[in-house]
Structures are given as structure tokens and as C-alpha cells.
N, C-alpha and C positions, 0 to 999 in steps of 0.2 A: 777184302770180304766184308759182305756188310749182313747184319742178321734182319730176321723179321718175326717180331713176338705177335700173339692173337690175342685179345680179349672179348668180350660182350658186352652188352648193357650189364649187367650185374657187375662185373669184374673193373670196367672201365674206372671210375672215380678210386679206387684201390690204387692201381697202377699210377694215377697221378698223383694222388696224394702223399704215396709212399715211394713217389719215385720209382717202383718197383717193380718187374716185369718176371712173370713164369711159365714152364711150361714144366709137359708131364716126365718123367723120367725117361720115358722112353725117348726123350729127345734130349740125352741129357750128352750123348758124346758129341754132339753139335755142339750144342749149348755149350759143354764146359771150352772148347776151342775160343770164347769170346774172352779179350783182351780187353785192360783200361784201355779209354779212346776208341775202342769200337761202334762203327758206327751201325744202329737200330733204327727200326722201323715198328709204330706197332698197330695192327690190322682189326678194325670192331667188326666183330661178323654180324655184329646184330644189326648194324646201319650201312655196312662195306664200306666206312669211311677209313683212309689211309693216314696214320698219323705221322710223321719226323721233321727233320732227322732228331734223334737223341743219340748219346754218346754213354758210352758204362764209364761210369765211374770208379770200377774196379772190375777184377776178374770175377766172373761168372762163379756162383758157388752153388751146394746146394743147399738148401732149407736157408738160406739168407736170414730169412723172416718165418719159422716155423710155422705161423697162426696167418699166415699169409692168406688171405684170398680161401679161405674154410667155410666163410659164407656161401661161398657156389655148390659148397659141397663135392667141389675135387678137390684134388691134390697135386699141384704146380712146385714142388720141390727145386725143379732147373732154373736156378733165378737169377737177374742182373739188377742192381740197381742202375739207376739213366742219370741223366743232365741235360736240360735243353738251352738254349738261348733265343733262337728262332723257329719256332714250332710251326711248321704248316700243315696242310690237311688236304687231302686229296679225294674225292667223292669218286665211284665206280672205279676204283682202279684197275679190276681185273676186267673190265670193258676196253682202258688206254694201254694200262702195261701186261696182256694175256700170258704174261711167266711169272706171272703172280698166282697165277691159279694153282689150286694144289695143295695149301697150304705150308710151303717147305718154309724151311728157318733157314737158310743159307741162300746168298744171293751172290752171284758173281760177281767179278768186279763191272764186266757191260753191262750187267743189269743194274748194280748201281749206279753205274751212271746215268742210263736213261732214268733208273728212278728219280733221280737229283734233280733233272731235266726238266719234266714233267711238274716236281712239284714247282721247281723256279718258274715254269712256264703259269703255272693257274697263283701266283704271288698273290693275287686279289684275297686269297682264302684263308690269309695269316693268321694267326694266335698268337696273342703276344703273354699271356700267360694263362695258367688255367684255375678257374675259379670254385 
């Protein structure tokens, strides 16, 4: 199983600087299923650009980081932190991979694979780290 976090333009530089990814409580029996080594995905609604893969570095918790992401003014309590090595990026994803739509947190194991697929395939779009 592979998961799929959301951010925005406001939220996004959070998430990488803190390495740290949340969502709202109500997605939190998903969420806490995420294991060290799981592999994540995380989705900008504000640009529909596709970020991964990253990996949790530990189990899912909640309030990780209590002061988390307070600037958007929600409340993201369901948290993982990540790890990357190879970051890539994927532009309209929900136009190539349309089981993206929806915004769910759980992705099959076929679906991650075609994700994988897909990101390998657009390789040109690398991130080698983030700044």
C-alpha cells in the first residue's frame, strides 16, 4: 500500500522543510495504518503537481508537530514525517493516472505501480533536492 498526502501553495514549503506531511483527523484511521518505509506521495492542489516517491520515516502519529501547518489555519493533526532521495514531479496527474481523482489517501498496490511508472516514465522532471 502506498499513501497520498495533499498540500497547497501555502502548506507546501512546510511540508518540505519539516519533512512533514498531515492531514485532518477525519482521515486519521487511514493514516495511522502508515508504517516506517511506507511509501507516500504528496499532491499540490493549488498547481495539481504530483510529488514522490518519499518514505515515513517512522509510524504515523498524531500531532507529530502540534504548531504544524497553523498558518493555513486548519488543523492537520494525522502526520508522517518523510525521507526522499529521488524526488520527482509529475504535472496533471489526475489527466494520466484518473484514480487519482478524489482525493483518497490509500492507493492500491496496481495503482502504485502505475504511479511509479508514470513518474519513471516523465524522468526529465527530477528534483534533486529542495530548496
Amino acid at each position: 500500500m502506498s499513501y497520498i498526502f495533499y498540500c497547497n501553495n501555502q502548506t507546501m514549503d512546510e511540508c518540505f522543510k519539516k519533512a512533514l506531511f498531515g492531514n485532518t483527523y477525519k482521515h486519521w484511521e487511514t493514516i495511522k495504518k502508515i508504517k516506517k518505509g511506507a511509501l507516500i506521495f504528496l499532491i499540490n492542489l493549488s498547481t495539481g503537481i504530483l510529488y514522490g516517491p518519499f518514505t515515513a520515516t517512522r509510524k504515523s502519529q498524531l500531532n507529530l508537530d502540534p504548531y504544524a501547518f497553523l498558518s493555513s489555519g486548519r488543523n492537520y493533526p494525522a502526520q508522517v514525517e518523510v525521507q526522499w532521495r529521488r524526488l520527482m514531479k509529475m504535472e496533471r496527474p489526475y489527466s494520466k493516472l484518473p484514480f487519482l481523482d478524489g482525493q483518497r489517501c490509500r492507493l492500491k498496490p496496481s495503482e502504485t505501480v502505475q504511479l511509479m511508472s508514470k513518474l519513471i516514465e516523465e524522468d526529465s522532471r527530477l528534483i534533486h533536492r529542495w530548496a
